[in-house]
C-alpha positions as CSV (number, residue, x, y, z in Angstrom):
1,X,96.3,143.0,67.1
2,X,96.7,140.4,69.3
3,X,98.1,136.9,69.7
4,X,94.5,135.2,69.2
5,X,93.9,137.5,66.2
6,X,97.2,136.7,64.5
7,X,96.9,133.0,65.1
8,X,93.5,133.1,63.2
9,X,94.4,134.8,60.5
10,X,97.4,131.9,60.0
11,X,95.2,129.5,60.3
12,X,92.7,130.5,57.4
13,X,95.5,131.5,55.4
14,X,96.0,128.5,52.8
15,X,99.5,127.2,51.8
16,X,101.7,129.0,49.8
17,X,101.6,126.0,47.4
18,X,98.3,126.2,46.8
19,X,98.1,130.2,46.6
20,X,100.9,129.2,43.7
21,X,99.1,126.4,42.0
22,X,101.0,124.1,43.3
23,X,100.3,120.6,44.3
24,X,101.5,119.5,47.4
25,X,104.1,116.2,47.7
26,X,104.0,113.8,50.5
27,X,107.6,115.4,51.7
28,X,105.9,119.1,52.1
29,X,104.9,121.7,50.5
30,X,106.7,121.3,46.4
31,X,108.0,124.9,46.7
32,X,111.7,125.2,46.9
33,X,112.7,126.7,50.2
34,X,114.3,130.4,48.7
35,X,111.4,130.5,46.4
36,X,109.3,130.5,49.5
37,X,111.8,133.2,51.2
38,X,111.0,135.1,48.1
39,X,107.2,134.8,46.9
40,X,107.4,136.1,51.6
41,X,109.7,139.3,51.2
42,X,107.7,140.4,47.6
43,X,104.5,139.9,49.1
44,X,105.6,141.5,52.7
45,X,107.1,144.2,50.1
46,X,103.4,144.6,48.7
47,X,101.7,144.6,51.4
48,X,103.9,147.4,53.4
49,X,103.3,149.8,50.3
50,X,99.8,149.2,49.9
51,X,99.7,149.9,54.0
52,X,101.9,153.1,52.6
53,X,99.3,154.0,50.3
54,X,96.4,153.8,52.4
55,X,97.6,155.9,55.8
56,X,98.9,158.3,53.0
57,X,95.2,158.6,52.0
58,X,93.9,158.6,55.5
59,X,96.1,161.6,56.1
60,X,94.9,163.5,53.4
61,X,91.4,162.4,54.4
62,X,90.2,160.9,51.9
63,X,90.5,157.5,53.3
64,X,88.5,155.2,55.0
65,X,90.2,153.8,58.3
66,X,88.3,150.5,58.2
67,X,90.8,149.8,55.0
68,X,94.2,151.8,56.4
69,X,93.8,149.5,59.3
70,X,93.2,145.9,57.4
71,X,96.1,147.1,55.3
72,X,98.1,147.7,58.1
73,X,97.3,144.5,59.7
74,X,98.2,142.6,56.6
75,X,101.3,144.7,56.2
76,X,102.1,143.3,59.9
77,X,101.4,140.2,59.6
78,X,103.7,139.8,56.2
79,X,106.8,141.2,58.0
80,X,106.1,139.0,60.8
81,X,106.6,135.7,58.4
82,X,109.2,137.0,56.7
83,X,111.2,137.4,60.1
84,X,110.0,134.4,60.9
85,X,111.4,133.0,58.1
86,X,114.4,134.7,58.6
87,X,114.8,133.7,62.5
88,X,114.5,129.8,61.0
89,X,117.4,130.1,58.5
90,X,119.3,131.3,61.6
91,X,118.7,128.9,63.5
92,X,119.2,126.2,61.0
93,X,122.6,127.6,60.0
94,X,123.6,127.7,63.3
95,X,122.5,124.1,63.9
96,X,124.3,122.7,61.0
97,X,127.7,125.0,62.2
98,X,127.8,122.8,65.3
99,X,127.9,119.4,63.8
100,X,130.5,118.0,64.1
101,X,132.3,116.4,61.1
C-alpha cells in the first residue's frame, strides 16, 4: 500500500467522535484523549485478529484473497495510528520535560 493510498483512506475515514456518537465541541473533538488511545489499540486489536482470521483461511484455502488483503490493509492501517498516537504522547512528554519551571 502506498503513501497516496494510505492518505485516502484517512481522509474518508470520519472522526472518531462521530463513529462514537459524539458531537464535536468548538475546542476538538469531545473525546477524552486516553479514551481516544483506547477506542485506537481495541480497534487496531480487532482489526489485526480479523487480518488473523482471514490469512488463516486463505491458507487453508478456503479464503478469498480480495478479503485477506482489505483485512490486512485495515489491520495496517490501525497499527499505524496507534503508533502514531503513541509517537505523539512521546513527543508531548518530552516537550513538557524541557520546560522549564
Amino acid at each position: 500500500m502506498n503513501s497516496s493510498q494510505i492518505a485516502a483512506a484517512r481522509l474518508s475515514t470520519p472522526p472518531l467522535g462521530a463513529a462514537l456518537g459524539q458531537k464535536p465541541t468548538p475546542s476538538g473533538t469531545g473525546v477524552p484523549f486516553a479514551e481516544h488511545v483506547k477506542t485506537a489499540i481495541q480497534e487496531a486489536n480487532r482489526e489485526l485478529g480479523e487480518a488473523e482470521t482471514q490469512a488463516r483461511q486463505l491458507a487453508e484455502g478456503k479464503g478469498d484473497i480480495v478479503e485477506a488483503m482489505m483485512a490486512l490493509s485495515k489491520a495496517e492501517l490501525s497499527l499505524r495510528h496507534v503508533v502514531s498516537l503513541r509517537n505523539r504522547v512521546l513527543e508531548s512528554y518530552q516537550q513538557i520535560m524541557r520546560l522549564q519551571l
